[in-house]
Structure formats: C-alpha cells, structure tokens
GUSEVEX-406786 format. One line per field, with one value per residue (C-alpha): x negated, y negated, z negated; residue in one letter; residue number from 1. Coordinates in steps of 0.1 Angstrom, whole numbers, plus 5000, padded with zeros to 4 digits. Example, Ala and Ser with C-alpha at 12.3 -4.5 7.8 and 13.67 -1.06 7.14 Angstrom:
<rs>
x c(4877;4863)
y c(5045;5011)
z c(4922;4929)
resn c(a;s)
resi c(1;2)
</rs>
This chain:
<rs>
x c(4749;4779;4787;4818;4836;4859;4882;4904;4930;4911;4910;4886;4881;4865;4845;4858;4837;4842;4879;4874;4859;4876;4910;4923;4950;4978;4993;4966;4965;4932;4921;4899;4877;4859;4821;4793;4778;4803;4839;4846;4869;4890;4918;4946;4959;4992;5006;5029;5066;5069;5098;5093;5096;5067;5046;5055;5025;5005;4994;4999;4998;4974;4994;5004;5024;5042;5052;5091;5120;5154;5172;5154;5173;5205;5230;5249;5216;5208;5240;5232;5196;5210;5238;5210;5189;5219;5229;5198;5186;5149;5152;5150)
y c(5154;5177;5182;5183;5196;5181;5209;5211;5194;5162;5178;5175;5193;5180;5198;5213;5202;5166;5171;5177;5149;5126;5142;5148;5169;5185;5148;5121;5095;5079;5048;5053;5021;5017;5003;4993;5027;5049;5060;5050;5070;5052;5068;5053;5053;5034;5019;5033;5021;5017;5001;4973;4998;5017;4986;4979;4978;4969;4939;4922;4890;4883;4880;4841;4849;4877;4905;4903;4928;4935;4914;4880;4882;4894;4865;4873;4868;4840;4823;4832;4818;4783;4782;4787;4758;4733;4747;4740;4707;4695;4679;4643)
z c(5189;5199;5233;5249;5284;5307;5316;5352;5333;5322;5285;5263;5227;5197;5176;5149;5119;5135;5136;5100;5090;5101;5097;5127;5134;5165;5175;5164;5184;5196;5220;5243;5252;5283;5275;5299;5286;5284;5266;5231;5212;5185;5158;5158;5123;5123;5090;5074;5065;5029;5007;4983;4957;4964;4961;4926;4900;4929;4917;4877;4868;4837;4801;4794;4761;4738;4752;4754;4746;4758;4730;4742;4773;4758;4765;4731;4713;4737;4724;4689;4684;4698;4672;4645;4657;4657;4623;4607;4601;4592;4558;4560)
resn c(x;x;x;x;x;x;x;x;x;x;x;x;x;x;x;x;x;x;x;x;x;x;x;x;x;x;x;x;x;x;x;x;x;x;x;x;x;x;x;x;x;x;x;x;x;x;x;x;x;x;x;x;x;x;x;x;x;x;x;x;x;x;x;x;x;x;x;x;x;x;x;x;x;x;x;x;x;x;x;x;x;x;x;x;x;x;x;x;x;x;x;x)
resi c(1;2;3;4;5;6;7;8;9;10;11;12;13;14;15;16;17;18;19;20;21;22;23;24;25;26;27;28;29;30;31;32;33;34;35;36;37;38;39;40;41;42;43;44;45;46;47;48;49;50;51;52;53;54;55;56;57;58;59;60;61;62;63;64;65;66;67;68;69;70;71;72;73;74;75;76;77;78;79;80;81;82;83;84;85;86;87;88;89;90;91;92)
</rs>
C-alpha cells in the first residue's frame, strides 16, 4: 500500500507508478468522496464531444437483400426501368 503526505499546502502527490496506471496526467480531474472510513478518490473522465461523423460504422444493420450500386438510385435509370415494364406486356 503506498503512502502519501499532506503538505502545508493541503497537497497531496500520487505515486508515480500509480499515476501510471491509471493514466493520469498535469490537469486530471478527480472527486473526492467522503466515506464513513475515510476519502475516496475518483477520476473524473468526462466524455468527449464527438460529431455524428465520427460515429459512423459504429453500428450495421444485418444484410436483408442485394447489395446495391449507384445506377439503382440514378433517377434517369429510375425513369428508364419503369418505361421497360409498361412497354412489355406478359403474353396473354
């Protein structure tokens, strides 16, 4: 168990294979919590600000069909492929 002094200034220094493994660095924030027992110490580790962006790929949806390529959403193509069905009849 590491030990740790109080200096004049109310300070107190981790040490530094502690610091280390749990990645602290100059400016972490950390809680301290009162308990029955003593002084809990708790990193804060805010979240971070991300864009909508950076979250894509995050999560896929399973396949439900064929893949699909440009040309099936080109609206000259679109246009096209309905002209051919109206064209051709079933035989009767």
């Amino acid at each position: 168990m590491a030990t740790m002094t109080v200096s004049s200034k109310g300070q107190i220094v981790l040490p530094a294979d502690i610091r280390r493994r749990l990645g602290l660095m100059a400016g972490t924030q950390m809680e301290i919590i009162e308990e029955p027992d003593g002084v809990r110490l708790v990193v804060s580790r805010p979240v971070k600000a991300t864009s909508i962006a950076a979250c894509a790929g995050m999560v896929t949806a399973p396949s439900t069909g064929n893949a699909r390529n440009l040309a099936d959403f080109d609206p000259a193509s679109l246009l096209n492929n309905k002209r051919r069905k109206t064209l051709v009849r079933a035989p009767e």
